[in-house]
C-alpha positions in Angstrom: 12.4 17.9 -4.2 14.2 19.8 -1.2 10.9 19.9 0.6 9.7 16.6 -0.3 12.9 15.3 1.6 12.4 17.6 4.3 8.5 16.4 5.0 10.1 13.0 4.7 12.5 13.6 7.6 9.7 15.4 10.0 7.8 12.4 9.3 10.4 10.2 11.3 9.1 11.8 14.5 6.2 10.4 14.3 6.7 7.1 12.6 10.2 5.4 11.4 11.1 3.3 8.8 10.0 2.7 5.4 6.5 5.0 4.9 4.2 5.4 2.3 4.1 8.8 0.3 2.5 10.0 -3.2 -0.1 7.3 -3.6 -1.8 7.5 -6.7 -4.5 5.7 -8.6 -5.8 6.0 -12.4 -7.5 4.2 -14.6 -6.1 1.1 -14.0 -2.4 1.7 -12.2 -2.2 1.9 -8.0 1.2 3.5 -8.0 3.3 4.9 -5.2 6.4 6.0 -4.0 7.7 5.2 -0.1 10.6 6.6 1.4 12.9 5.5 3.9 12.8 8.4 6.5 15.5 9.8 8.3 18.3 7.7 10.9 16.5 4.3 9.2 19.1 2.5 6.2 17.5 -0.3 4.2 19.4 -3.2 3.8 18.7 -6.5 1.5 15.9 -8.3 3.2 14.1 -5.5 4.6 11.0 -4.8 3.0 7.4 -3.3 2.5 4.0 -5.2 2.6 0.6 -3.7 1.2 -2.0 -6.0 2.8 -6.2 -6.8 1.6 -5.6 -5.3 -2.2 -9.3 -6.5 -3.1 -8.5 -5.4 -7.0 -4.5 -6.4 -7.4 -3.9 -8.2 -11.0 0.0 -7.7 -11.2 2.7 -5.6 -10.9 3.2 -3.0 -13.6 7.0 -1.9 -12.7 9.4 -1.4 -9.6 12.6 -0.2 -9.1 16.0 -2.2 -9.8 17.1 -4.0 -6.5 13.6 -4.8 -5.9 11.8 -8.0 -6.2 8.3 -8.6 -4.6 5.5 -11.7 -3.7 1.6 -11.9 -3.9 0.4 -13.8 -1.0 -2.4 -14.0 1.2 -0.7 -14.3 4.6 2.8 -13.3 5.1 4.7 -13.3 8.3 5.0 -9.9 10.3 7.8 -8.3 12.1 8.3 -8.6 15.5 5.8 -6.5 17.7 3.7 -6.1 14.8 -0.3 -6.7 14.9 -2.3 -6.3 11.7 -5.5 -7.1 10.4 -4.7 -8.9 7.2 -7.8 -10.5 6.1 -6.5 -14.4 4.7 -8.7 -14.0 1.3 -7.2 -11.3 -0.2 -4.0 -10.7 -1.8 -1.0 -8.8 -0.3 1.8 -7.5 -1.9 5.4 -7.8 -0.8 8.4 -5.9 -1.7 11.8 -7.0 -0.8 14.7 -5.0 -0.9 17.9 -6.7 -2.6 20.7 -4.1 -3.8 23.5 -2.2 -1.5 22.6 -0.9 2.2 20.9 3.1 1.3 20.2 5.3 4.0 17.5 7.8 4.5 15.6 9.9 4.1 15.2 9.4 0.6 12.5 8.2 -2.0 13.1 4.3 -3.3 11.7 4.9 -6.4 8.0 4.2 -8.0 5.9 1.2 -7.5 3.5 1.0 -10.4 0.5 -2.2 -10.1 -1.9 -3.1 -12.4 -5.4 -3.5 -10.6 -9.0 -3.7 -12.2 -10.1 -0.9 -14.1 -12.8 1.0 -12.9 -11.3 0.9 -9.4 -11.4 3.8 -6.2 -9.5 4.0 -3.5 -10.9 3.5 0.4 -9.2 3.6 3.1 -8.0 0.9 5.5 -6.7 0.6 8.5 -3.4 -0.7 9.7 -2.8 -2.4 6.0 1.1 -1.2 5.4 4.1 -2.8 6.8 7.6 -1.9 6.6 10.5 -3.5 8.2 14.2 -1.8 8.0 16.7 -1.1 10.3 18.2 2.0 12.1 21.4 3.9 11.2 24.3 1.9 12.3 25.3 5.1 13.9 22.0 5.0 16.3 23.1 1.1 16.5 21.6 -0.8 13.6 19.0 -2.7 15.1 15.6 -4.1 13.3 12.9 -1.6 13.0 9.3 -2.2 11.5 6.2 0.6 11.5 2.7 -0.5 10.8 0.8 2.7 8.6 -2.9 2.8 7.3 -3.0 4.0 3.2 -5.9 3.4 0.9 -6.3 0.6 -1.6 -8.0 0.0 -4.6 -11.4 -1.8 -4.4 -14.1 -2.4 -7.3 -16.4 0.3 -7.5 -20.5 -1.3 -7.1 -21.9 -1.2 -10.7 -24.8 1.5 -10.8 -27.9 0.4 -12.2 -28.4 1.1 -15.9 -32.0 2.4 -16.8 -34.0 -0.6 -17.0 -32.9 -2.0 -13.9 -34.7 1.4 -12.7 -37.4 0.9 -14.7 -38.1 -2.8 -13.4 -37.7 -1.3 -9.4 -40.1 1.3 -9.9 -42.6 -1.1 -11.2 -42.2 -3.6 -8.5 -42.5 -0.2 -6.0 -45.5 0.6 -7.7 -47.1 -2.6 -7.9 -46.3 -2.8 -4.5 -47.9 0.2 -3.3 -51.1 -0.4 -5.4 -52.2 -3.7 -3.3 
């Protein structure tokens, strides 16, 4: 756990605010758990976006003194620019208990999506929007990050659906 915490805290250097860390997918459960990283503090209303998840059916479980939206288009923080495609679902979590500082883990996201899924990457596709320590003067901080998400996986053709393209192929080369 000790080094968890501390590869949370290095991570601040690079990029601040609520991250993504320990993404996971099985059968049919994309779960996760982000972090708040070091001099950040969430606060009620900040929160954490997951945009374009092509296979999202639900949420599974998420921490107390969390609450969360599926929508297609959400507003951004300021100085933010993502590439949220309008068709597909993204996932919100907002943050509703007692101001917690970091770094520290905020517990496990767990949401259903379509079975059979993968994960691929995409870019720019995670949001996060907290605030700085009051010490380093408490103002609004947001981070844009790139994590995969699950999409279907193309079915692979059974054995007659083989069958029937090499006929075609060799009736084709025949003529």
């Amino acid at each position: 756990m000790k080094k968890i915490l501390i590869l949370l805290a290095l991570s601040s250097a690079v990029q601040a605010d609520i991250v993504p860390t320990q993404l996971n997918l099985t059968l049919s459960s994309y779960n996760f758990t982000p972090g708040v990283t070091f001099g950040q503090q969430i606060r009620p209303g900040d929160y954490f976006e997951i945009l374009d998840i092509p296979t999202l059916l639900g949420v599974t479980s998420i921490p107390v003194d969390w609450a969360y939206t599926i929508e297609l288009l959400s507003p951004q923080p300021t100085g933010i620019t993502t590439l949220d495609n309008p068709a597909i679902d993204n996932i919100r979590f907002v943050y509703t208990g007692a101001p917690q500082s970091g770094p520290q883990f905020l517990g496990l996201f767990d949401l259903l999506v379509e079975a059979e899924s993968s994960l691929a990457p995409r870019l720019h596709n995670w949001v996060g929007a907290a605030h700085q320590i009051p010490i380093l003067g408490g103002q609004p901080d947001a981070n844009l990050n790139s994590v995969p998400v699950p999409i279907s996986v193309p079915e692979v053709p059974t054995n007659g659906a083989l069958t029937l393209l090499g006929l075609a192929l060799a009736r084709k080369l025949l003529k």
